[in-house]
C-alpha positions as CSV (number, residue, x, y, z in Angstrom):
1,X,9.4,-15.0,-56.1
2,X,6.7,-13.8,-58.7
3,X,6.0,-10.3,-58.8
4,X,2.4,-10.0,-57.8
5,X,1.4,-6.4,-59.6
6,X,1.3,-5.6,-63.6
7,X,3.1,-2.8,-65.3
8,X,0.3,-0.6,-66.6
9,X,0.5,2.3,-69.0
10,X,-0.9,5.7,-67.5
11,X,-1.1,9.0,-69.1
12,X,0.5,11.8,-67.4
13,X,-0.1,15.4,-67.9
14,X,2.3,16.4,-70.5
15,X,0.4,13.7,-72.4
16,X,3.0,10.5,-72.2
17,X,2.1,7.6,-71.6
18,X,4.6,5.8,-68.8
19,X,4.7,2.6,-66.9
20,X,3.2,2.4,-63.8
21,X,3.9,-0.7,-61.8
22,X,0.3,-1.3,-60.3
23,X,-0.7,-3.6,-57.1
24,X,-3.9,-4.3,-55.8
25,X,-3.9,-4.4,-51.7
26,X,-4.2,-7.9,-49.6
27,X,-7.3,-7.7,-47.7
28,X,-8.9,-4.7,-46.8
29,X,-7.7,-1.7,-49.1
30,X,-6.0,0.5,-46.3
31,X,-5.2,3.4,-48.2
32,X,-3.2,4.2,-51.3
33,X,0.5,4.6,-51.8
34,X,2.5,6.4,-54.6
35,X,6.2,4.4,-54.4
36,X,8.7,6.3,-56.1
37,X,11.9,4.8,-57.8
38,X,15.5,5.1,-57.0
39,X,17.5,6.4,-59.8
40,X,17.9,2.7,-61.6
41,X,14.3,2.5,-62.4
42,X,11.3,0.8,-61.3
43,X,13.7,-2.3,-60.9
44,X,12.5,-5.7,-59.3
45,X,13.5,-4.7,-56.1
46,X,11.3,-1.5,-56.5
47,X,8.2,-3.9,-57.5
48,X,9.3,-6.1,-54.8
49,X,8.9,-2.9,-52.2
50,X,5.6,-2.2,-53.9
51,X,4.5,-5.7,-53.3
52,X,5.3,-5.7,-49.4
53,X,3.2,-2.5,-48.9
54,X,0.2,-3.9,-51.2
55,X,0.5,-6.7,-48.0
56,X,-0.1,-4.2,-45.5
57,X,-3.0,-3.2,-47.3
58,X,-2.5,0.0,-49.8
59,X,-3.4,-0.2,-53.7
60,X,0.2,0.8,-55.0
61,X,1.5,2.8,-58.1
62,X,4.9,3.3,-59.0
63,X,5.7,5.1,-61.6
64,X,8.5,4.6,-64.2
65,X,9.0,8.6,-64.7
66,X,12.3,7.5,-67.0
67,X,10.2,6.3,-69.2
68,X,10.0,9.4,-71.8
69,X,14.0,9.2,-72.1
70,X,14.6,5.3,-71.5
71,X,11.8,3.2,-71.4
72,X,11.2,0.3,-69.4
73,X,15.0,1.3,-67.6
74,X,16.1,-1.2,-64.8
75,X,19.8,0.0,-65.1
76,X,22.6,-2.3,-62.7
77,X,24.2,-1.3,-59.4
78,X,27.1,-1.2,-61.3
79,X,29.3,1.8,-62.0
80,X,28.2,2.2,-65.7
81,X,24.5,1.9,-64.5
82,X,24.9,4.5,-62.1
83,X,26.4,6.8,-64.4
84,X,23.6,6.0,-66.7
85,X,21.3,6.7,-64.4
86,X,22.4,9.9,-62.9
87,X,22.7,11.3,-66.5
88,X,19.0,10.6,-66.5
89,X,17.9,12.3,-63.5
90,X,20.5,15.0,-64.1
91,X,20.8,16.0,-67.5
92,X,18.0,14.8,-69.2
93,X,14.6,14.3,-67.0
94,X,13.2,17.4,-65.5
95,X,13.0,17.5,-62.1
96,X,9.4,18.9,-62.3
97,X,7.9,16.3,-64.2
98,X,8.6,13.5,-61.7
99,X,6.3,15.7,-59.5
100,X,4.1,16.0,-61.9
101,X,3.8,12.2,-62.6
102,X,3.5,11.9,-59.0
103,X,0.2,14.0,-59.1
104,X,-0.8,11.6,-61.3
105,X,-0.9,8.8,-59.2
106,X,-2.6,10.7,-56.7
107,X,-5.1,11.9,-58.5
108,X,-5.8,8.3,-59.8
109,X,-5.9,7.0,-56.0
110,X,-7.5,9.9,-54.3
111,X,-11.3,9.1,-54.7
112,X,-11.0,5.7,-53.1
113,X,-10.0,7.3,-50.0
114,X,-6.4,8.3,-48.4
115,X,-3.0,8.5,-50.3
116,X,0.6,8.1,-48.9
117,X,3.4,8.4,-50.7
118,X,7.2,6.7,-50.1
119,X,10.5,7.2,-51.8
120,X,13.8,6.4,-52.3
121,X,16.4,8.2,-53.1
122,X,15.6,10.6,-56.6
123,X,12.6,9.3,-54.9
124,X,13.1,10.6,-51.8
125,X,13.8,13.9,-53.4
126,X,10.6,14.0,-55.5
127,X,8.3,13.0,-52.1
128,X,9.5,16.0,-50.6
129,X,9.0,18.0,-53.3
130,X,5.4,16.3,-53.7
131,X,4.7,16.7,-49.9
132,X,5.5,20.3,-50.6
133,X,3.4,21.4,-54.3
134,X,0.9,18.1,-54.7
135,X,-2.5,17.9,-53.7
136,X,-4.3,15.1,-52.0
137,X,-2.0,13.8,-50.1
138,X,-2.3,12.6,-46.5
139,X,1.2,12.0,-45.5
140,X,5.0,11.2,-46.6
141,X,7.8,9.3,-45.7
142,X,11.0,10.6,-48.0
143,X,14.3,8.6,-47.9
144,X,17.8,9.8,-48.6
145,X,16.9,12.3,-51.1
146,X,19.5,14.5,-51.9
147,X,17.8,17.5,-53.2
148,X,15.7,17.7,-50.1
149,X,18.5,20.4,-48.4
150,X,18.4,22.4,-51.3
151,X,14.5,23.0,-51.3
152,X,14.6,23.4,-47.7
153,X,12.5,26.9,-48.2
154,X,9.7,24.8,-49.2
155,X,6.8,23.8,-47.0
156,X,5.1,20.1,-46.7
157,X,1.4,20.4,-46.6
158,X,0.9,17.2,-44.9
159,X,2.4,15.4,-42.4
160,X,6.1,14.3,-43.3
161,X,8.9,12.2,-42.4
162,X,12.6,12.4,-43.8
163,X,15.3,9.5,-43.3
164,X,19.1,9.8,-43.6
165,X,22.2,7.8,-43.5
166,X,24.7,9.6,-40.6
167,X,27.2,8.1,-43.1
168,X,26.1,8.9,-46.4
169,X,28.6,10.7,-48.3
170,X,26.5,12.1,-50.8
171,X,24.2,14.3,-48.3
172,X,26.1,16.4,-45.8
173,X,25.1,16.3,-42.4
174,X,25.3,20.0,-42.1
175,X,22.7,20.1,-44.8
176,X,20.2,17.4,-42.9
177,X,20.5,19.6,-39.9
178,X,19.5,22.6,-41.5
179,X,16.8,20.8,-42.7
180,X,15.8,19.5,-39.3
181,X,16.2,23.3,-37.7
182,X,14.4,24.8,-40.5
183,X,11.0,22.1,-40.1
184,X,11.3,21.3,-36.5
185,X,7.8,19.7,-37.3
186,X,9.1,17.4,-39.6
187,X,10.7,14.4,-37.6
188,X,14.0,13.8,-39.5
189,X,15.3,10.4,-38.7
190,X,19.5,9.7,-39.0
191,X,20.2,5.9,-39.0
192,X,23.9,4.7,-38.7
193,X,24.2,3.7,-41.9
194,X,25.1,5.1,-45.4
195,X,23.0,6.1,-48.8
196,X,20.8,3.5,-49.7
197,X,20.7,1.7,-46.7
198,X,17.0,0.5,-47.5
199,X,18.2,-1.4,-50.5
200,X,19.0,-4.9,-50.1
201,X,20.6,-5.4,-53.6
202,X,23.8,-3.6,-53.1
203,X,26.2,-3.9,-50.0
204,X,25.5,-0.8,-48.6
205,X,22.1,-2.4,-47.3
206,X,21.6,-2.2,-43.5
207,X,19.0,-4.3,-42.2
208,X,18.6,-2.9,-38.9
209,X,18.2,1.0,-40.2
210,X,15.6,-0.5,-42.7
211,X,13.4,-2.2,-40.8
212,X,13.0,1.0,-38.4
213,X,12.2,3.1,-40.9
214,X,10.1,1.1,-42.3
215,X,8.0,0.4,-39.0
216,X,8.1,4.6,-38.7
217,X,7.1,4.6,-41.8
218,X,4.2,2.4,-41.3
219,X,3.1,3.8,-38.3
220,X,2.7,7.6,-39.9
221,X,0.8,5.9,-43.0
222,X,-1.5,3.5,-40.2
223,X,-1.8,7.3,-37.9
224,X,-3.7,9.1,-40.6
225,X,-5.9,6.4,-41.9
226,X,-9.3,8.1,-42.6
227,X,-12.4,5.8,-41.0
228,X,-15.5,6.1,-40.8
């Protein structure tokens, strides 16, 4: 099936201009939502997660934040594309400047009333982060992001949710705990499942854990709608 959004250029602070996958809500415009990619890109599976939420309603923007090193990258769930595309994340894109592009699409949602945000994986990492230094948003639902244990010092400044795979091997429960002890106001959810259990594409896709999280999900964004 057709994509139903357009790939848009937007300028970011630094200056660059970087795709921004761009759908307009079915029916009444709920809210706004900044999606943020998994490390392979904003891939058809990511403009395929933007399109779902655009049918509950929000005006979506993803950005493509590797864009300044590989633009217009949709690298495989193969080995070799993973290895491309943690090189990316790790050695080449700061860290920073995903949160950066992030305020971006908030501040180009923000005046038409609430903005949520969702991610996945470095995604997941960079909502945290976001939920932690950006401004304007109303709430967050971060999945599987690996950094989030190591910027547990950090405090969200709007209402947060966290998922996590009891078996993913990449994020230590011990960390996810510490997590959970150190923001016992942030409901962290563990699913029995693996890393990238929301991802249909590769086998470690759990249908179950991902349609609970996304009905959590939906229900945090749906609790701080802002009506008149």
């Amino acid at each position: 099936m057709a994509n139903r959004g357009t790939m848009e250029t937007m300028i970011m602070n630094d200056g660059a201009g970087i795709g921004v996958y761009h759908v307009e809500p079915d029916g009444e415009r709920l809210g706004g939502l900044v999606l943020i990619q998994e490390i392979f890109g904003v891939t058809d599976h990511i403009r395929n997660l933007c399109d779902q939420y655009a049918e509950e309603g929000f005006e979506v923007l993803s950005p493509a934040i590797f864009d300044r090193e590989v633009p217009g990258l949709q690298a495989p769930y193969s080995d070799e594309g993973i290895q491309q595309a943690l090189r990316i994340a790790r050695e080449q894109h700061p860290f920073d400047q995903s949160v950066h592009d992030a305020q971006s699409c908030i501040n180009a949602l923000k005046n038409a009333g609430p903005v949520f945000m969702v991610g996945y994986c470095y995604g997941g990492s960079v909502c945290w982060a976001a939920a932690c230094r950006c401004d304007g948003l109303t709430a967050v639902s971060g999945y599987y992001g690996s950094l989030v244990p190591k910027l547990n010092d950090e405090q969200p400044k709007c209402p947060t949710i966290l998922h996590f795979g009891k078996h993913d091997a990449g994020i230590p429960l011990e960390g996810v705990e510490k997590v959970r002890d150190h923001h016992p106001d942030v409901p962290v959810y563990l699913y029995d499942a693996g890393h990238g259990f929301n991802s249909d594409r590769p086998t470690h896709y759990d249908r179950p854990s991902a349609e609970l999280a996304k009905q959590r999900t939906l229900n945090l964004f749906r609790s701080h709608l802002k009506r008149d």
